[in-house]
C-alpha positions in Angstrom: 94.6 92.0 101.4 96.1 95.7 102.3 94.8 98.4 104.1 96.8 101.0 104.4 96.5 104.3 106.3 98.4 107.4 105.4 98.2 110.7 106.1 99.0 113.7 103.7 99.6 117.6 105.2 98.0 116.4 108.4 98.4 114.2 111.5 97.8 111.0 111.3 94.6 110.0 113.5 95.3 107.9 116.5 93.7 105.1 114.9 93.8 101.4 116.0 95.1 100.5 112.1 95.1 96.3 113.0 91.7 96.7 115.0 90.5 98.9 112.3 91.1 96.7 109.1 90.0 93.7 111.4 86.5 95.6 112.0 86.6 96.6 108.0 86.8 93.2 106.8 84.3 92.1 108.8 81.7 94.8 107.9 82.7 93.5 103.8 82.3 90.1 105.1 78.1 91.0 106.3 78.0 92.1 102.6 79.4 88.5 100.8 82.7 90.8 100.0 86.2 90.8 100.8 88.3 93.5 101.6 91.1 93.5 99.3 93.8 96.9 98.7 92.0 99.6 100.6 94.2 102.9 101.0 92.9 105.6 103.3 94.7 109.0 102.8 93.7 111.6 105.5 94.3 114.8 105.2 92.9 118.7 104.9 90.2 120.4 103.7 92.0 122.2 100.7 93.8 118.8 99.6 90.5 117.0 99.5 88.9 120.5 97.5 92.0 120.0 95.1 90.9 116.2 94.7 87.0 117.3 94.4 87.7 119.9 91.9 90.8 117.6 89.8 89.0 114.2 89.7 85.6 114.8 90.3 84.6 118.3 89.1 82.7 119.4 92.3 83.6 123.0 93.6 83.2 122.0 97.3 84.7 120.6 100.8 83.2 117.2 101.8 84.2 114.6 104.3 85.0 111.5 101.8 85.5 110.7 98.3 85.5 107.2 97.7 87.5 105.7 94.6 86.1 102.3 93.7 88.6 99.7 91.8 86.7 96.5 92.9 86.7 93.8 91.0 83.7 91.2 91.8 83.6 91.0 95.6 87.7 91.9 96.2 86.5 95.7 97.7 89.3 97.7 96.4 89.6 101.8 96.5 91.3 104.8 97.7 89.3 106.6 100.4 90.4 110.4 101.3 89.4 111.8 104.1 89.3 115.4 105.4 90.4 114.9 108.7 89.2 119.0 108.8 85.8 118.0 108.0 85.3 115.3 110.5 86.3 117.7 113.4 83.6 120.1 112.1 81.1 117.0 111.4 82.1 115.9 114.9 80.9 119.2 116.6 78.3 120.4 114.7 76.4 116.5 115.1 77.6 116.6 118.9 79.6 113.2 118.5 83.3 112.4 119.4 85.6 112.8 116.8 86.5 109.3 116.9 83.2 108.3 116.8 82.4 110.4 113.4 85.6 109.5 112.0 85.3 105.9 112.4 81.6 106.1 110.6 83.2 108.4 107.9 85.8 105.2 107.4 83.4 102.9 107.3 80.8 104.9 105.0 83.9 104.9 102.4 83.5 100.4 102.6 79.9 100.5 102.7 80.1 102.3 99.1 82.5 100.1 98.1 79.9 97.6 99.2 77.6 99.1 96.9 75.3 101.4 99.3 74.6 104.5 97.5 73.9 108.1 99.1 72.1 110.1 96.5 68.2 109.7 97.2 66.9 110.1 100.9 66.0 106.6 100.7 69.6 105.6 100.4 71.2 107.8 102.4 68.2 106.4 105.2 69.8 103.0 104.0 73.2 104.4 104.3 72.7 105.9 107.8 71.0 102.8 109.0 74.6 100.4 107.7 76.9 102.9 109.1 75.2 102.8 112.3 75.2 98.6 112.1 79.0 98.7 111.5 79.5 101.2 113.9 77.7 98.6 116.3 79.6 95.8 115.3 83.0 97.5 116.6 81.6 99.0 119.8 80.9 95.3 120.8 85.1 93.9 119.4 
């Protein structure tokens, strides 16, 4: 088990990494995974536009991308993060930064977990996990 945290053209956010991959594993563990090589690379708006356009062919700025490489219940990915986004995210939803970035690392997992975002009845389902997880480190 690795989960890394790295950040590319950006600061690195002041992150709690062993809390962090503690609270992740447990959130894989309420879903009968395990949290195997996770690697989280924040960083800007235009380097997670480059990834968008490159590897995904989508022409826009978003908060996550989520590569999946699991294998059975070993959750394994890269997870890029504009750290850009979340500050916007952040204000415009009247939350803390930390608060919106730790739900924005933990909505990466829960699709690794296989919760989906597409219909308003997953991203309900979505909404409703992040805000589980997010409960389960407010009370580490």
């Amino acid at each position: 088990m690795a989960i890394t945290f790295q950040a590319e053209g950006v600061k690195l956010p002041p992150i709690k990494k062993r809390k962090t991959a503690e609270w992740i594993q447990s959130v894989a563990k309420e879903y009968g995974k395990q949290a195997g090589s996770l690697s989280y690379l924040f960083c800007s708006d235009e380097k997670i536009l480059e990834v968008n356009r490159h590897y995904l062919q989508h022409d826009f700025y978003t908060d996550i991308i989520t590569f999946d490489y699991t294998e059975e219940d070993i959750l394994a990915g890269d997870i890029i993060i504009s750290v850009d986004t979340v500050h916007s995210n952040a204000e415009k939803f009247g939350t803390l930064f930390a608060e919106e970035l730790n739900r924005v690392i933990i909505h990466g997992v829960l699709h690794l977990c296989g919760i989906n975002d597409k219909t308003e009845d997953d991203a309900k389902r979505m909404r409703e996990a992040e805000e589980k997880a997010l409960q389960m480190l407010r009370t580490r």
